[in-house]
C-alpha positions as CSV (number, residue, x, y, z in Angstrom):
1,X,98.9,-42.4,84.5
2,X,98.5,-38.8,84.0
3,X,99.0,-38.8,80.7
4,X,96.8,-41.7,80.0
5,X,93.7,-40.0,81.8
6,X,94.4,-36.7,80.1
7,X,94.0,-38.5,77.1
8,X,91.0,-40.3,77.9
9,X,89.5,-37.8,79.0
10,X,88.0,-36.2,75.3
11,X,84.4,-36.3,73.7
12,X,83.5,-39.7,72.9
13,X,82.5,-40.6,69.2
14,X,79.0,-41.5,70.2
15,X,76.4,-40.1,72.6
16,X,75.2,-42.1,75.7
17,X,71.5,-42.4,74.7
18,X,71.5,-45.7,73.8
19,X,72.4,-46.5,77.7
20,X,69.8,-44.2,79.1
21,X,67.3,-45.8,76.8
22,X,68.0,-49.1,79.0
23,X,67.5,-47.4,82.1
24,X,64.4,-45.9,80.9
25,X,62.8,-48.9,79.5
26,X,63.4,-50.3,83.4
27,X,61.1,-47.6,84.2
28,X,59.5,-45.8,81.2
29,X,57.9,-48.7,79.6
30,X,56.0,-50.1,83.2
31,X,54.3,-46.6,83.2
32,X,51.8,-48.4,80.6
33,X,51.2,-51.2,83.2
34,X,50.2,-49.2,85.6
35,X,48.2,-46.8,83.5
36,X,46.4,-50.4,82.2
37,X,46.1,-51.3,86.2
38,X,44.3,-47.6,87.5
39,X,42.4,-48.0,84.3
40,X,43.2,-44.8,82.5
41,X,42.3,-46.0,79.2
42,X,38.3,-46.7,79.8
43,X,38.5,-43.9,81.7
44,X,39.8,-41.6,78.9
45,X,37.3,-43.4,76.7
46,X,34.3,-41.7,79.0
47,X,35.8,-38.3,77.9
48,X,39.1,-36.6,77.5
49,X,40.1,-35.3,80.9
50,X,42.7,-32.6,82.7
51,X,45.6,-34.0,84.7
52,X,43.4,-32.7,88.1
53,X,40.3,-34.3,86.8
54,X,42.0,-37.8,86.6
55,X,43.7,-37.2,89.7
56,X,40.5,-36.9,91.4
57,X,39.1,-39.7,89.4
58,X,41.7,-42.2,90.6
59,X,42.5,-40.7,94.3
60,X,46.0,-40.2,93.1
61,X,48.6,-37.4,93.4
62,X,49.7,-34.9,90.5
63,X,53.2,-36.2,90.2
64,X,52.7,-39.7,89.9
65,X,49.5,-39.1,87.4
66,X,51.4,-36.5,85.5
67,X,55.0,-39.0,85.5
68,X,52.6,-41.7,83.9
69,X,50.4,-40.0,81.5
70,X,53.1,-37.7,80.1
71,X,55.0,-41.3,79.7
72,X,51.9,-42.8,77.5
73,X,51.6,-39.6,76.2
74,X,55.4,-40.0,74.7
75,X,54.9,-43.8,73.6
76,X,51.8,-42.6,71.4
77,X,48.7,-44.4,73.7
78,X,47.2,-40.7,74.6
79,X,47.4,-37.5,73.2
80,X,47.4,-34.0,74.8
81,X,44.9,-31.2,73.6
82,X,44.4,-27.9,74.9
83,X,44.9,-29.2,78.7
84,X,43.1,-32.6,78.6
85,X,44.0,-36.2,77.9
86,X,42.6,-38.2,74.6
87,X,43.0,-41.8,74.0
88,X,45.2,-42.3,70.4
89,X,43.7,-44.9,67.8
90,X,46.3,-47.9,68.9
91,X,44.7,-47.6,73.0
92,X,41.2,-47.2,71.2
93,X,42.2,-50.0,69.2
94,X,43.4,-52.9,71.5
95,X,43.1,-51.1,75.6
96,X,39.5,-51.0,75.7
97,X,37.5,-54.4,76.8
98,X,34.8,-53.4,74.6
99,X,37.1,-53.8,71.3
100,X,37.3,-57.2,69.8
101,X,41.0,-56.7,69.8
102,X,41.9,-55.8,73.2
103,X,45.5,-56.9,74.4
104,X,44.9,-55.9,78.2
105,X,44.5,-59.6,79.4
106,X,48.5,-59.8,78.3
107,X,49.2,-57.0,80.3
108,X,47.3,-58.8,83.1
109,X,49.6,-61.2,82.5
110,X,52.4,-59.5,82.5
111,X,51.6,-58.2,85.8
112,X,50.4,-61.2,87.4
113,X,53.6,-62.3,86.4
114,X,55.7,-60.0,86.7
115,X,58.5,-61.9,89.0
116,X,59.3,-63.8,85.8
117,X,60.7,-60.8,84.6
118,X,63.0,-59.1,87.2
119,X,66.7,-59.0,86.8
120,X,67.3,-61.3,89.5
121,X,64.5,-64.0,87.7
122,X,66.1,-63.8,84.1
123,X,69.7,-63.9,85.3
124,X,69.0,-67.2,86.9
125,X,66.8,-68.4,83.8
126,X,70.5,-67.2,81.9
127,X,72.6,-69.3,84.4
128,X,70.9,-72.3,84.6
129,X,69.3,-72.4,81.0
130,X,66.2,-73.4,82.3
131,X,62.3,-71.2,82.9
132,X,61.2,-69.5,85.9
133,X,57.9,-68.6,85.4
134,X,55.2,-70.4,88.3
135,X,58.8,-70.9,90.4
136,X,60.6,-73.1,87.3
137,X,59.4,-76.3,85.6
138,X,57.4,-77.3,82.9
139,X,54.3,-74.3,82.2
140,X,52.0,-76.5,80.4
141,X,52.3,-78.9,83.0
142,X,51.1,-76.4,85.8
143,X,48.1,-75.2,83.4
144,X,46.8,-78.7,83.5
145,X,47.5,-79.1,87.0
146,X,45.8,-75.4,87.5
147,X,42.7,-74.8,85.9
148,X,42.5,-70.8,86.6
149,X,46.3,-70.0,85.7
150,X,45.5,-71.8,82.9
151,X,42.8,-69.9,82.1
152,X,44.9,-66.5,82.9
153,X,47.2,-67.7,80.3
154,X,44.8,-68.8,77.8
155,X,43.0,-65.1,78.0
156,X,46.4,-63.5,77.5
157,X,46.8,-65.3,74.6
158,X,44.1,-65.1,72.7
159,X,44.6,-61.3,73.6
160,X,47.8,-61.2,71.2
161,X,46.4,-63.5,69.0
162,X,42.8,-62.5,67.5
163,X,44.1,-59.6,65.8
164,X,46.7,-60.9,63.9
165,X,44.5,-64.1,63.3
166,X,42.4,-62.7,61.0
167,X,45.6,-61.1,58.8
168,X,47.6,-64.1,58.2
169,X,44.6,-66.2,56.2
170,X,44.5,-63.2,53.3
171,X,48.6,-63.0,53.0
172,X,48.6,-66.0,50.6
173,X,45.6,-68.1,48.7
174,X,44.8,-70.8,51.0
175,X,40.9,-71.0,49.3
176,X,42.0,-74.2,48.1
177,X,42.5,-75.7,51.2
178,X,39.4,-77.6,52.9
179,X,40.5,-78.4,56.9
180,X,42.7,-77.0,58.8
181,X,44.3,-78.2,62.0
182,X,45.1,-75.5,64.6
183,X,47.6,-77.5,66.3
184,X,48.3,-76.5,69.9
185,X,45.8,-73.5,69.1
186,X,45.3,-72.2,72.9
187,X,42.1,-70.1,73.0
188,X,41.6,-70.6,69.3
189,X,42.1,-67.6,68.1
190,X,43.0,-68.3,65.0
191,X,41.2,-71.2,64.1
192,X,38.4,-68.2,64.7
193,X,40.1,-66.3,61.7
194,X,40.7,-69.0,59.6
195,X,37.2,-70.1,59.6
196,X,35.5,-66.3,59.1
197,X,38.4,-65.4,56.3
198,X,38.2,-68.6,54.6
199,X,34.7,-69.3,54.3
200,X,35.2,-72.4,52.3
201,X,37.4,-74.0,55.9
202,X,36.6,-76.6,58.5
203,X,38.7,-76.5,61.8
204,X,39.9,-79.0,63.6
205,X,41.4,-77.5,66.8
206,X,44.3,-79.4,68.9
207,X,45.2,-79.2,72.4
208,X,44.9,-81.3,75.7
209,X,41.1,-81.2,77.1
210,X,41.1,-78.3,79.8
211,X,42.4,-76.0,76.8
212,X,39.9,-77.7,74.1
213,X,36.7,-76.5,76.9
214,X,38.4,-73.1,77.0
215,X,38.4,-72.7,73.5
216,X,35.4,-74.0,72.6
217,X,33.4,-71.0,74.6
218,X,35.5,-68.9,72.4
219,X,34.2,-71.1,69.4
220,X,30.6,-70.4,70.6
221,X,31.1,-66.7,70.8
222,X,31.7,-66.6,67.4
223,X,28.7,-69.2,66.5
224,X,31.7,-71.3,64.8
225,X,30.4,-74.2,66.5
226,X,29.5,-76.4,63.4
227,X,32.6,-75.0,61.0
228,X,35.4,-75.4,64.4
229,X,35.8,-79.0,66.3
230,X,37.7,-79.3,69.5
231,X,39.8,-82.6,69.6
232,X,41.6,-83.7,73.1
233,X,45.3,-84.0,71.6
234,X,48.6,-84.5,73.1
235,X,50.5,-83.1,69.7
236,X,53.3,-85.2,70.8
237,X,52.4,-88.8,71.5
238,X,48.4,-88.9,69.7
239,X,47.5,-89.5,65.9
240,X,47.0,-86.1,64.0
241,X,44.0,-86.4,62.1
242,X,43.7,-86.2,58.4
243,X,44.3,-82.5,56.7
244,X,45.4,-80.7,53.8
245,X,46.5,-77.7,56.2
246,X,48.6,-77.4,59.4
247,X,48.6,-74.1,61.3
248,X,51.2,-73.1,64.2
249,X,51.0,-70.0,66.2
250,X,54.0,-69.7,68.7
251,X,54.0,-72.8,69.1
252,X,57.9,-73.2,68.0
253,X,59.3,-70.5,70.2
254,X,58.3,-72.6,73.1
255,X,60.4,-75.4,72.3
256,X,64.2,-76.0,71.1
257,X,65.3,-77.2,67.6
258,X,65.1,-81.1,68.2
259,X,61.6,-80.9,69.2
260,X,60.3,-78.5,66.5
261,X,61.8,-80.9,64.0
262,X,59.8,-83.1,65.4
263,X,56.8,-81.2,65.3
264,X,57.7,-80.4,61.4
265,X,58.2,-84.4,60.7
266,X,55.1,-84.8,62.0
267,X,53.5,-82.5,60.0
268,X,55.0,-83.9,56.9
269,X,54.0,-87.1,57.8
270,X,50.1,-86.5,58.5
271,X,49.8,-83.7,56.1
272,X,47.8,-85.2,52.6
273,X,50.0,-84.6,49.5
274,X,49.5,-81.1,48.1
275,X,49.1,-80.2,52.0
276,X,50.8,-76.6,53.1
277,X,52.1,-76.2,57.1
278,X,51.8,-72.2,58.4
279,X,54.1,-71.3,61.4
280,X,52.9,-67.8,62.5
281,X,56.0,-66.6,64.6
282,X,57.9,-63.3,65.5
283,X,61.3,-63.6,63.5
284,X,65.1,-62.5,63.7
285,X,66.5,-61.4,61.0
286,X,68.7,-64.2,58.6
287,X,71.9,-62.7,60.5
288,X,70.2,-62.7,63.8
289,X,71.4,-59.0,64.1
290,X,67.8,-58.6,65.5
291,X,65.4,-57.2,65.1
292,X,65.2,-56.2,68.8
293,X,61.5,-57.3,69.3
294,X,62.1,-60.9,68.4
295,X,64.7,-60.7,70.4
296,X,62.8,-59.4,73.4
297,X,60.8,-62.3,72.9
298,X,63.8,-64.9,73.2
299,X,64.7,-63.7,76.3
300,X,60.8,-63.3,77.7
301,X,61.0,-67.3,76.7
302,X,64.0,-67.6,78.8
303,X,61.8,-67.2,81.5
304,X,58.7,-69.2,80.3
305,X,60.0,-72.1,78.0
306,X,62.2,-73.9,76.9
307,X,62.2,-72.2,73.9
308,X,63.6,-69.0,71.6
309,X,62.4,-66.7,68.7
310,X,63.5,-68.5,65.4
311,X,64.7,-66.9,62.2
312,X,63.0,-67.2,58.7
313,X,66.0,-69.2,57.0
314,X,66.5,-71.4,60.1
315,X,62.6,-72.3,60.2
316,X,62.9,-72.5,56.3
317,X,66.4,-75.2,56.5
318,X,64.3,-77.1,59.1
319,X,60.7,-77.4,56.4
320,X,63.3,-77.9,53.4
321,X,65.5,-80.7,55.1
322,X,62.1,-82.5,56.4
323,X,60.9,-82.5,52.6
324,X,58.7,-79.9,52.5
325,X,58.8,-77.5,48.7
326,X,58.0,-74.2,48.0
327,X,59.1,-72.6,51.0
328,X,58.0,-69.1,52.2
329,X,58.6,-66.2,54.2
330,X,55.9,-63.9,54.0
331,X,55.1,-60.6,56.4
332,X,52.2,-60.8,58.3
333,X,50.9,-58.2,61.0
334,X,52.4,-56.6,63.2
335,X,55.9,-58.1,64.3
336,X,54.7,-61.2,63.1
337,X,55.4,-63.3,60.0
338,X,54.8,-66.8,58.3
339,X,56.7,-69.3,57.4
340,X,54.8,-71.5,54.6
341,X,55.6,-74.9,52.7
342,X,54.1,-77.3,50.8
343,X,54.0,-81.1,50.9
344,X,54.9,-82.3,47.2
């Protein structure tokens, strides 16, 4: 036994970062909540600041304002200058309410939320195969049972969604197409993008009728109004209208392989010949060796849906074995990508 630990006991072939970086993240990454939460970032956007001078702006000590700012400091949100605090062009960019792209309402979400993703919340969403999030069960049913967690919801996603709504419609020609159905399109982000990139493109935007009023003041902002219609849809059970363009934005995460078949049959189906379907989705890798934020997102569905992240060639099988040509994989912002195919 001697021996055995004697020999164990050497340099290993590997450091240990890779487990620190899992206890960090625990910690490290929930510094940006609560930066987000104090509101550091419109704060910074007043004027760069000392540590003391945000300490006094917030009524908080030096060592919890120095652990988080030196932490946002490290993932690239601020910058430090000659003693004082300075918001980077990414928190510029999407942590600042007055920026068309803001992302905070996610973090709200997060936050409001974040039960879903403790240790003890995932590990039963693990065991039992099944979502926690709202205390387990069906989320879409809640948000039509709940008007204001709906809305929540619907404000965090259009705050992932608007910036990379207005990429996706220059990645490939789609000038010939004429309408467009956002189907399940939640705040309508990206019937928003579509419409503004694609001048020549009418919207008709899906969803069941407390999402279709949410969107529609979204619509209005934008003075889309005569170029983006709201129709009250169940995508599952109700006629799709005609179209020579189908658009989904993680809408196929939230559901398992039988029922985005489905949902790709469907679109076959009501699609006019010559008609191309678009799901906009975070992807793994062919080999599903990651990458890892795809597969971050699997195991955030865990404990929201029914759902997981897809991968390119599995998405593309599922178009091609429905009947779809000219299949696609194209690179789109961000983590995100698009799958594309055409009805022949």
């Amino acid at each position: 036994m001697i021996q055995n630990a004697c020999s164990n006991n050497q340099i290993p072939r590997v450091d240990d970062r890779p487990l620190w970086d899992v206890v960090f993240a625990v910690y490290g990454y929930p510094a940006l909540l609560l930066a987000h939460r104090l509101k550091i970032f419109p704060l910074l956007a007043e004027s760069p600041r000392t540590v003391t001078d945000i300490c006094n702006a917030l009524n908080i000590k030096q060592r919890p304002a120095e652990a988080i700012l030196t932490a946002a400091t490290a993932l690239g949100f601020l910058s430090l200058q000659e003693g004082r605090y300075f918001l980077t062009a990414v928190s510029e960019e999407y942590l600042l309410e007055t920026s068309p792209n803001y992302f905070g309402f996610f973090w709200d979400l997060m936050i409001d939320n974040y039960q879903v993703s403790s240790f003890a919340s995932l590990e039963k969403a693990v065991l039992t195969d099944s979502p926690q999030a709202y205390g387990g069960g069906d989320i879409f049913k809640t948000h039509e049972e709940q008007i204001e967690l709906l809305r929540r919801f619907t404000r965090g996603m259009h705050s992932i969604s608007i910036s990379s709504a207005f990429v996706w419609p220059k990645v490939l020609d789609f000038s010939q197409h004429r309408l467009m159905l956002d189907i399940a399109g939640g705040s309508a982000a990206h019937s928003i993008g579509a419409a503004l990139k694609l001048p020549n493109l009418k919207v008709i935007f899906l969803d069941f009728s407390q999402v279709c009023e949410i969107a529609q003041e979204n619509i209005n902002q934008y003075g889309l109004q005569e170029r983006i219609k709201t129709q009250e849809t169940n995508i599952w059970s109700d006629h799709w209208p005609s179209a020579d363009l189908h658009f989904f934005s993680n809408i196929y995460h939230d559901w398992p392989p039988e029922k985005c078949h489905f949902l790709t049959a469907k679109s076959f189906n009501s699609l006019e010949t010559g008609g191309r379907i678009v799901i906009h989705e975070m992807l793994y890798d062919d080999q599903k060796a990651g990458p890892f934020a795809p597969a971050a997102f699997s195991m955030m569905m865990m404990g929201w849906t029914e759902g997981r992240q897809y991968s390119g060639q599995e998405l593309t099988t599922m178009l091609t074995e429905i009947g779809f040509k000219e299949v696609e994989v194209h690179r789109a912002f961000g983590y995100y990508s698009i799958v594309t195919g055409r009805k022949p």
